[in-house]
C-alpha positions in Angstrom: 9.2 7.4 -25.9 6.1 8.1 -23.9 6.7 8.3 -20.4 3.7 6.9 -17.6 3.1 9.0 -15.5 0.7 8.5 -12.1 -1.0 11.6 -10.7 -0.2 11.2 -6.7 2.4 8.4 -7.3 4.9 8.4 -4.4 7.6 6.1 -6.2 8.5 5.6 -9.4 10.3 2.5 -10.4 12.4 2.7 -13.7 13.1 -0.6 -15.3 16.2 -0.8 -17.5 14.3 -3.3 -19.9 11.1 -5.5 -19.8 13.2 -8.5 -18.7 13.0 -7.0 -15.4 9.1 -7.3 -15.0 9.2 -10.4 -12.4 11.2 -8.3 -9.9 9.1 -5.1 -10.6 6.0 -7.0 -9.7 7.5 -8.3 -6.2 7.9 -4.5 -6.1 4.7 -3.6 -6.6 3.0 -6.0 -4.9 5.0 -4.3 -1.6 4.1 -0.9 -2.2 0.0 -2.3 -3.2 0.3 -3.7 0.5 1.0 -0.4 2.2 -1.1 1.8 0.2 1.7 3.2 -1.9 0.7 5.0 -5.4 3.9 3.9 -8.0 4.6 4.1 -11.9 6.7 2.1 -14.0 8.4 3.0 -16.8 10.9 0.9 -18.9 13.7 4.0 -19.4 17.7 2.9 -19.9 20.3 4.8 -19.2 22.4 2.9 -22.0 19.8 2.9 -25.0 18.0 6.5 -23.9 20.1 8.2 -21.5 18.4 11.5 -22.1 14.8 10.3 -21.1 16.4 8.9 -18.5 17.8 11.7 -17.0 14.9 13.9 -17.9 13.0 11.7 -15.7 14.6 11.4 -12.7 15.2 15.4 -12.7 11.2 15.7 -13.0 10.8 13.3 -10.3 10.6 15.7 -7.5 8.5 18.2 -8.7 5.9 15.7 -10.1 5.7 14.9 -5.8 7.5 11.5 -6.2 9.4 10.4 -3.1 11.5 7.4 -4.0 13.1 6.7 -7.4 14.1 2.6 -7.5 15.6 1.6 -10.1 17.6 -1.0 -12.2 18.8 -3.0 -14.5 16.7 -5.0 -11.3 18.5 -8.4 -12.0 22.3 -9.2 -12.1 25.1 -8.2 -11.5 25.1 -5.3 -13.3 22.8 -3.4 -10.6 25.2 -4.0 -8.8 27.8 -2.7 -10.6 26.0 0.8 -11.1 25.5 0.6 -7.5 29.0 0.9 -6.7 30.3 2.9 -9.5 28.2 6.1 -8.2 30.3 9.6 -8.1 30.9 11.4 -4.5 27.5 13.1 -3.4 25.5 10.9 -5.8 24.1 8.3 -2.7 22.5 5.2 -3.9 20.5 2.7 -1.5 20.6 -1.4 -2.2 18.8 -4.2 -1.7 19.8 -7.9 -2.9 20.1 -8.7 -6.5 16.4 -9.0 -7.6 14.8 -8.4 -4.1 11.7 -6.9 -5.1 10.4 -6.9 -2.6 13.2 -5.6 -0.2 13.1 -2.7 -2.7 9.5 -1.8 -2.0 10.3 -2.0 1.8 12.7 0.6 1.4 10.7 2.2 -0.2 8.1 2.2 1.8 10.0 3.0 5.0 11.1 6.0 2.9 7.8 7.6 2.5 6.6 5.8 6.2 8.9 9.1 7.3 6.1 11.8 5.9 2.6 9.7 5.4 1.8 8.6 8.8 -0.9 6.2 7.5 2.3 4.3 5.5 3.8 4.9 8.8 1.0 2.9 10.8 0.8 -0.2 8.7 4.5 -0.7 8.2 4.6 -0.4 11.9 1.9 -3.9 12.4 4.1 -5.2 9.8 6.9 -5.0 11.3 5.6 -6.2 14.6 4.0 -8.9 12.6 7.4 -10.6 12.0 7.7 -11.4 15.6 9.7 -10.3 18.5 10.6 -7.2 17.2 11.0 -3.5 18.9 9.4 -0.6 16.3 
């Protein structure tokens, strides 16, 4: 299994299979509005737990910020959700919100890239009558 990885990506998102493309594109679409670098891999925690695992400890020290990851659709992102031991703390978002994902996301690394910071800022403000 080859792994892709993006010199200078900030998130990675791991996709449990490639049934979950339509949400990882709402995804990515988010993170291409704010200037956000990201890789995609297709890595299960079912069919190759190891890779899996090997990735997310890597994640860090390759300088990514945010992990997302799924299954994306269905229930059973949910249910992983949910199921995570004491000390292991896991954001949400909606059941194939893509785009919610890469909000998060990007409000995550908003918190060290001021530049990120600045445009999520006018998009916020951009919704309307809201206080940033």
């Amino acid at each position: 299994m080859q792994i892709n990885e993006v010199p200078n990506a900030k998130v990675g998102i791991v996709a449990g299979s490639k049934s979950d493309q339509e949400t990882v594109d709402k995804i990515t679409a988010v993170l291409d509005q704010f200037g956000i670098t990201w890789e995609y891999n297709i890595l299960s925690a079912h069919r190759t737990p190891n890779a899996t695992a090997k990735y997310a400890r890597e994640a860090a020290g390759r300088g990514l910020q945010v992990l997302i990851g799924g299954p994306l659709n269905g229930v059973d992102a949910l249910h992983s959700i949910v199921q995570m031991p004491p000390g292991i703390p896991v954001a949400t978002v909606g059941i194939g919100n893509g785009k919610n994902a890469g909000y998060l996301a990007a409000h995550i690394v908003a918190i060290a890239d001021p530049v990120v910071r600045e445009k999520l800022v006018a998009y916020r403000k951009g919704l309307g009558d809201i206080e940033v």
